[in-house]
VOGUMI-21131 format. One record per residue (C-alpha): residue number from 0; x, y, z; residue in three letters. Coordinates in nm, 2 decimals. Example, Ala and Ser with C-alpha at 12.3 -4.5 7.8 and 13.67 -1.06 7.14 Angstrom:
2
{bakol=0, east=1.23, north=-0.45, up=0.78, baba=Ala} .
{bakol=1, east=1.37, north=-0.11, up=0.71, baba=Ser} .
! end
This chain:
129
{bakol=0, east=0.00, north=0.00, up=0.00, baba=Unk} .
{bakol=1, east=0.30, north=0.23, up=0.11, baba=Unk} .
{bakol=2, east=0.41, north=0.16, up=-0.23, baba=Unk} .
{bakol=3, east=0.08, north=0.25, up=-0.44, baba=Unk} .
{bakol=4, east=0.04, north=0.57, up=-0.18, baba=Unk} .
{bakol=5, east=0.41, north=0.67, up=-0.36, baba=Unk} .
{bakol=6, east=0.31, north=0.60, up=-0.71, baba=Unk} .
{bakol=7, east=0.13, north=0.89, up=-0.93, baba=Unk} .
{bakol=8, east=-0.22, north=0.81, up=-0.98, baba=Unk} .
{bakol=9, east=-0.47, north=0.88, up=-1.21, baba=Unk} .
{bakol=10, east=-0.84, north=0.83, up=-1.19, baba=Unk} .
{bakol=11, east=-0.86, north=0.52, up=-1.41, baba=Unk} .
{bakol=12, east=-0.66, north=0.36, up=-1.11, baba=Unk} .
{bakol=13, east=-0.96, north=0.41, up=-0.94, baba=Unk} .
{bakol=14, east=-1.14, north=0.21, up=-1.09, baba=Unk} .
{bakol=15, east=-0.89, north=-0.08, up=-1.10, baba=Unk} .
{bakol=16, east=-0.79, north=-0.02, up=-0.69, baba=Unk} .
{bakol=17, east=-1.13, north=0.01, up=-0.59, baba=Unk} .
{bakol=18, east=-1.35, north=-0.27, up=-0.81, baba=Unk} .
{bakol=19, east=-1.05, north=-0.47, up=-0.94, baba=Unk} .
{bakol=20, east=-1.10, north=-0.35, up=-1.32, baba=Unk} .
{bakol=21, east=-0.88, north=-0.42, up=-1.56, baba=Unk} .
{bakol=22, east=-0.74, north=-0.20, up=-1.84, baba=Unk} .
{bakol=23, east=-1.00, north=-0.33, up=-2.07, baba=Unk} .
{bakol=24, east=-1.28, north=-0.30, up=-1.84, baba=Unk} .
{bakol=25, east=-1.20, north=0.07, up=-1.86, baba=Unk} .
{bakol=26, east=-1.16, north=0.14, up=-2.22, baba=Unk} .
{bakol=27, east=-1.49, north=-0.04, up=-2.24, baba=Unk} .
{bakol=28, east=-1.66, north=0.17, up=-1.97, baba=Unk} .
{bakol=29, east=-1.48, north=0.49, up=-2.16, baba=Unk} .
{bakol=30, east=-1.64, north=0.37, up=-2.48, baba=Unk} .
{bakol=31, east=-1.96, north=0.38, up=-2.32, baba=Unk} .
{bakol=32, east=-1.94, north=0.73, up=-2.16, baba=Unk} .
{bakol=33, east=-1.82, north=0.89, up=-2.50, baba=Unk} .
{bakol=34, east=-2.10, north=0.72, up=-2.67, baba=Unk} .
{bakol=35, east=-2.44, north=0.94, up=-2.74, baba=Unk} .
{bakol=36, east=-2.64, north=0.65, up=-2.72, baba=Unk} .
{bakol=37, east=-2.65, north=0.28, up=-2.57, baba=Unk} .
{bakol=38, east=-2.43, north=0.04, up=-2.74, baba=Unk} .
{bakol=39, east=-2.45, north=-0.35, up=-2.82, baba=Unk} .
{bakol=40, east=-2.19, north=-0.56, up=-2.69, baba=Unk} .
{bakol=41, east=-2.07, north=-0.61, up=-3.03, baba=Unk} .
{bakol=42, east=-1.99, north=-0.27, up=-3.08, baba=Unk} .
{bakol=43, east=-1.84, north=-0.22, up=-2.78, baba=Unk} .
{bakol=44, east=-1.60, north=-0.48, up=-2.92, baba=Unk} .
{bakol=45, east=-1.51, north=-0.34, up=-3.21, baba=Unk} .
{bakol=46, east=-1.50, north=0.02, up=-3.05, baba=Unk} .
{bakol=47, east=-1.19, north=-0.14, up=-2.84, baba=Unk} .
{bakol=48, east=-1.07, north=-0.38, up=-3.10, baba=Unk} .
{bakol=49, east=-1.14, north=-0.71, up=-2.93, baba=Unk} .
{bakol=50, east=-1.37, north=-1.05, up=-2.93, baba=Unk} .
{bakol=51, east=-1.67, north=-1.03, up=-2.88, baba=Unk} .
{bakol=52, east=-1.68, north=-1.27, up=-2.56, baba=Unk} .
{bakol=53, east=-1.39, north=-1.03, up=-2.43, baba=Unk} .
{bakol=54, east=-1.59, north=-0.74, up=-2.46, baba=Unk} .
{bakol=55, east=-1.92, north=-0.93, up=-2.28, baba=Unk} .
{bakol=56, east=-1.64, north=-1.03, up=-1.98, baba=Unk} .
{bakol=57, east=-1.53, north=-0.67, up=-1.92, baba=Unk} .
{bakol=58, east=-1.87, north=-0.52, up=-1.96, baba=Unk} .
{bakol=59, east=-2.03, north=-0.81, up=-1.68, baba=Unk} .
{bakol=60, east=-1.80, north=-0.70, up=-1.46, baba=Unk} .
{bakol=61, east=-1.88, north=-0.33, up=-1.54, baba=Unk} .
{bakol=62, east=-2.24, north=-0.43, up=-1.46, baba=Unk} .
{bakol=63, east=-2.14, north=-0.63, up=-1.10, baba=Unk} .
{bakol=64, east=-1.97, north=-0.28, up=-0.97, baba=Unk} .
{bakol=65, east=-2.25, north=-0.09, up=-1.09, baba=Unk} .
{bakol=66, east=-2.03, north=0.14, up=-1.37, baba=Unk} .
{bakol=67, east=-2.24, north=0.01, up=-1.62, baba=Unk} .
{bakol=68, east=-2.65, north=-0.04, up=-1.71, baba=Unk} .
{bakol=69, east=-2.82, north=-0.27, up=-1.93, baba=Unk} .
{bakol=70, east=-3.16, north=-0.27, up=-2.08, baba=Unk} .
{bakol=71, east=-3.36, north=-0.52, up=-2.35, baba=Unk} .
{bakol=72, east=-3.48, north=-0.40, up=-2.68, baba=Unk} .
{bakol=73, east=-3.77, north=-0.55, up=-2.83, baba=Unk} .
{bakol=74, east=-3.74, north=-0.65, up=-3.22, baba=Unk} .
{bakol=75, east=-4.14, north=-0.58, up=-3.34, baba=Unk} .
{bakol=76, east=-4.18, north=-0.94, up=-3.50, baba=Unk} .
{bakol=77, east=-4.04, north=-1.06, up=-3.15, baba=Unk} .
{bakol=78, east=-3.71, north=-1.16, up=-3.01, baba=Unk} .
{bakol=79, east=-3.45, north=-0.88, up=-2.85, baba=Unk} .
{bakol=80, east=-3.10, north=-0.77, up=-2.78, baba=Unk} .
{bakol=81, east=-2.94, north=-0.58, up=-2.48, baba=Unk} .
{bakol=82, east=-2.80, north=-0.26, up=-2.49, baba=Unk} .
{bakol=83, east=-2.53, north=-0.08, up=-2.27, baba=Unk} .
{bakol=84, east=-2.49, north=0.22, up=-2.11, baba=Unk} .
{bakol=85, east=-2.27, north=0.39, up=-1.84, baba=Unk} .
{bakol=86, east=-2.42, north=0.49, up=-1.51, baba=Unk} .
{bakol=87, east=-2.36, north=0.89, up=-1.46, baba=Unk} .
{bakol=88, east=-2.03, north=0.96, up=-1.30, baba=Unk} .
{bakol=89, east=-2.17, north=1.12, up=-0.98, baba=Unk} .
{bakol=90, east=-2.32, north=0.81, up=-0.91, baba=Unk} .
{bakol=91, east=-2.00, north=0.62, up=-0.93, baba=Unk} .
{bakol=92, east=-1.85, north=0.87, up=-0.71, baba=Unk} .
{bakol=93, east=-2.07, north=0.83, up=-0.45, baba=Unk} .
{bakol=94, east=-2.05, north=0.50, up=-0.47, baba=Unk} .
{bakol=95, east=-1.70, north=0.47, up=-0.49, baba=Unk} .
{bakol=96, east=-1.67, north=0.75, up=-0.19, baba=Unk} .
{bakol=97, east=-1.90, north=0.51, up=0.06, baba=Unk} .
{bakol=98, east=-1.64, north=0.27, up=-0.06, baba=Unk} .
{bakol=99, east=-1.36, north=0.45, up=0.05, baba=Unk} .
{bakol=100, east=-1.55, north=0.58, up=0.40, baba=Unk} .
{bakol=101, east=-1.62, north=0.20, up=0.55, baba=Unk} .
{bakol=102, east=-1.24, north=0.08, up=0.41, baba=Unk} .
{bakol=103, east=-1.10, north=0.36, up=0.62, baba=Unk} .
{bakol=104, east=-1.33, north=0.29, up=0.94, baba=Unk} .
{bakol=105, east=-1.26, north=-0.06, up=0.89, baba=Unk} .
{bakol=106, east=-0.88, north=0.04, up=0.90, baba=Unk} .
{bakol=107, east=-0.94, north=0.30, up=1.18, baba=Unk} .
{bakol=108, east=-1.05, north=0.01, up=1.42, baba=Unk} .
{bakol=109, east=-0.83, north=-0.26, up=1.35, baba=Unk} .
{bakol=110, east=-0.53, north=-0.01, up=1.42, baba=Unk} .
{bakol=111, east=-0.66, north=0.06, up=1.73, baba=Unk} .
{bakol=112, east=-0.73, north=-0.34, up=1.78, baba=Unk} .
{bakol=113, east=-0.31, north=-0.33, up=1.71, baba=Unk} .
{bakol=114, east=-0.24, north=-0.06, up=1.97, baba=Unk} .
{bakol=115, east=-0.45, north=-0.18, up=2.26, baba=Unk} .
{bakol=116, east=-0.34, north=-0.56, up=2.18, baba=Unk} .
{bakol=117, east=0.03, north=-0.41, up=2.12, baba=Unk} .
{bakol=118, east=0.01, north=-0.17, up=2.43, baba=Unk} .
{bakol=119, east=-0.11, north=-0.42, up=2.67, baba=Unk} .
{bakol=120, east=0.22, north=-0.66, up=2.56, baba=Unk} .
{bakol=121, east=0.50, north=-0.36, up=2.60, baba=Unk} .
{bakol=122, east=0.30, north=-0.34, up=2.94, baba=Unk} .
{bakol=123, east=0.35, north=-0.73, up=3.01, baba=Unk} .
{bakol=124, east=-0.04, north=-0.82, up=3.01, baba=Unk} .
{bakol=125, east=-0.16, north=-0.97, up=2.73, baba=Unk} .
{bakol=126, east=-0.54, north=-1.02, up=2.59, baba=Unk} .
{bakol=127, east=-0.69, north=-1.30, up=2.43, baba=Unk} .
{bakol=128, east=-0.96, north=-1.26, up=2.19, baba=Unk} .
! end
């Protein structure tokens, strides 16, 4: 962590440090936001220059974290497809800030588990829990 803390960021590395994205998943969330209008998974491919079955892996895991929305289109003589589109950044970033709130009180009380399990040892009492 110490190291990542020391390395310049940039807010793509949100998106892998927080939901585990990878570089694809990005450009395929990126595709998305730039596009006017919902796109197929098939163009989403071929918008980053992959497989189709890549581009459905990246964009399911777009889905999971919530970056990314999907909704059915009816043909009229029956059948459908699914579109895709990005869910509005401030969203996201409220999402990812209640992310970053409970990992920091998480962290907050297991430091002070370590100093009150650390300060009872220097003192020669020890706890078991």
């Amino acid at each position: 962590m110490t190291e990542q803390l020391q390395q310049e960021m940039v807010c793509e590395g949100l998106l892998e440090c927080l939901h585990g994205h990878t570089q694809l998943d990005t450009a395929c969330y990126r595709v998305l936001v730039e596009s006017d209008e919902p796109l197929t998974i098939d163009e989403v491919a071929d918008r980053v220059d992959r497989e189709r079955s890549t581009a459905y892996r990246s964009i399911q895991r777009l889905l999971q974290s919530g970056f990314v929305q999907k909704e059915q289109v009816n043909y009229e003589q029956g059948g459908y497809y699914h579109v895709y589109f990005s869910t509005p950044a401030a969203q996201i970033a409220r999402d990812m800030q209640r992310t970053v709130n409970d990992w920091y009180a998480k962290m907050d009380r297991l430091i002070q588990v370590f100093e009150e399990q650390y300060e009872h040892a220097s003192n020669g009492t020890t706890t078991v829990e």
